[in-house]
C-alpha positions as CSV (number, residue, x, y, z in Angstrom):
1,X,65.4,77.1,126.4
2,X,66.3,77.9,130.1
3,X,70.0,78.2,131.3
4,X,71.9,78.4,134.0
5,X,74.8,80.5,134.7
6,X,77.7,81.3,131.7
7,X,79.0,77.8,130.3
8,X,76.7,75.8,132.5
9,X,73.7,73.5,131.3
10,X,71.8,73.7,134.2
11,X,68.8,75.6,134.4
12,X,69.1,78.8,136.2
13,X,66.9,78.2,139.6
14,X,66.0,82.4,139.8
15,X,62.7,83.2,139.2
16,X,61.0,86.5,137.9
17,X,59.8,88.6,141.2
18,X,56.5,89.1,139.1
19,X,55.6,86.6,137.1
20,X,57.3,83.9,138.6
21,X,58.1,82.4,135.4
22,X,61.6,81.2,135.1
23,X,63.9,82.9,132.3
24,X,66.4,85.6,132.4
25,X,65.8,87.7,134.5
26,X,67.4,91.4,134.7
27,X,67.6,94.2,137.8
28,X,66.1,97.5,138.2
29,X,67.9,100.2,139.9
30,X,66.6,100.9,143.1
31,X,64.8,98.0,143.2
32,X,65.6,94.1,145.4
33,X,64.1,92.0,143.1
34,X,65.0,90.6,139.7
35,X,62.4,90.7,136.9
36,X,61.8,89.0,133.2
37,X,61.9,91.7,130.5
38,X,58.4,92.0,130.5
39,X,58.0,92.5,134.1
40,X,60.8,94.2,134.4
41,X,59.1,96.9,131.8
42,X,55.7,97.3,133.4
43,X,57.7,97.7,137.0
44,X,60.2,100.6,135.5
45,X,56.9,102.1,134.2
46,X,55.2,102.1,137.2
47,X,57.7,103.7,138.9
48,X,57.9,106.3,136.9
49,X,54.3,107.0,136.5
50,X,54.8,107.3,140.4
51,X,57.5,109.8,140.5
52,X,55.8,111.9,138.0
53,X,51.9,111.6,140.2
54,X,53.8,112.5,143.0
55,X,55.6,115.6,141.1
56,X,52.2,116.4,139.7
57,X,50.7,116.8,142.8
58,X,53.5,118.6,144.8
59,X,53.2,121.4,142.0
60,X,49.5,121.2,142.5
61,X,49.0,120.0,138.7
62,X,46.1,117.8,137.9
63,X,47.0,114.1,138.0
64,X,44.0,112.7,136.9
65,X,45.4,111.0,133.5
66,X,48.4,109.8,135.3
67,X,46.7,108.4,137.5
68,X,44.2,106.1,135.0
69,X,47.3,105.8,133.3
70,X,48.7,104.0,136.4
71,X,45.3,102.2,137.4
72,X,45.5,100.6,133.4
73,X,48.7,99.5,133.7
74,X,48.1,97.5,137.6
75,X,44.6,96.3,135.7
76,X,46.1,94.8,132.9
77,X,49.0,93.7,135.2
78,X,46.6,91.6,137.4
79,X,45.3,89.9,134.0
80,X,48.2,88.8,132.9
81,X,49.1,87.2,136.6
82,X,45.9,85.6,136.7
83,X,46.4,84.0,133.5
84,X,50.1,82.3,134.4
85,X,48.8,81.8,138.1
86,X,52.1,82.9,139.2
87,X,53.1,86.2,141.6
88,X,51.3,89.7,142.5
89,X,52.1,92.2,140.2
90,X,50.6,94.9,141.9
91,X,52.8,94.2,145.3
92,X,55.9,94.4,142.6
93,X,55.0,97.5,141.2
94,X,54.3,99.6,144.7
């Protein structure tokens, strides 16, 4: 069941930045937008798997499995949008 804010029985009107389904929805830091929990976890991934290509590369370590790491992760992200019909993952995540 959707809900609005504390001791209201409205629905809450926010909608995930991702998905675009409507249910709680929780910040990242560094981050605008406001995400469902399982949006919210592919997104904080993401970004991490970013920091640590970019690290990677500024030591001159291979990034190869970070970065098919990364590509798996937008992949299945881009199933799961196409099956609600709802947002661009991939924009979310960059």
């Amino acid at each position: 069941m959707l809900s609005g804010p504390k001791g209201s029985e409205e629905p809450s009107s926010e909608q995930c930045g991702v998905c675009g389904r409507r249910m709680e929805l929780c910040e990242l830091p560094g981050r605008s937008g406001k995400y469902c929990l399982e949006c919210s976890a592919d997104v904080a991934t993401s970004m991490l798997l970013k920091t640590e290509i970019d690290a990677a590369t500024l030591a001159g370590r291979e990034t190869e499995g970070l970065v098919a790491e990364f590509a798996e992760l937008s992949h299945g992200c881009s199933k799961d949008r196409s099956r609600s019909g709802n947002g661009d993952r991939r924009r979310a995540m960059n």
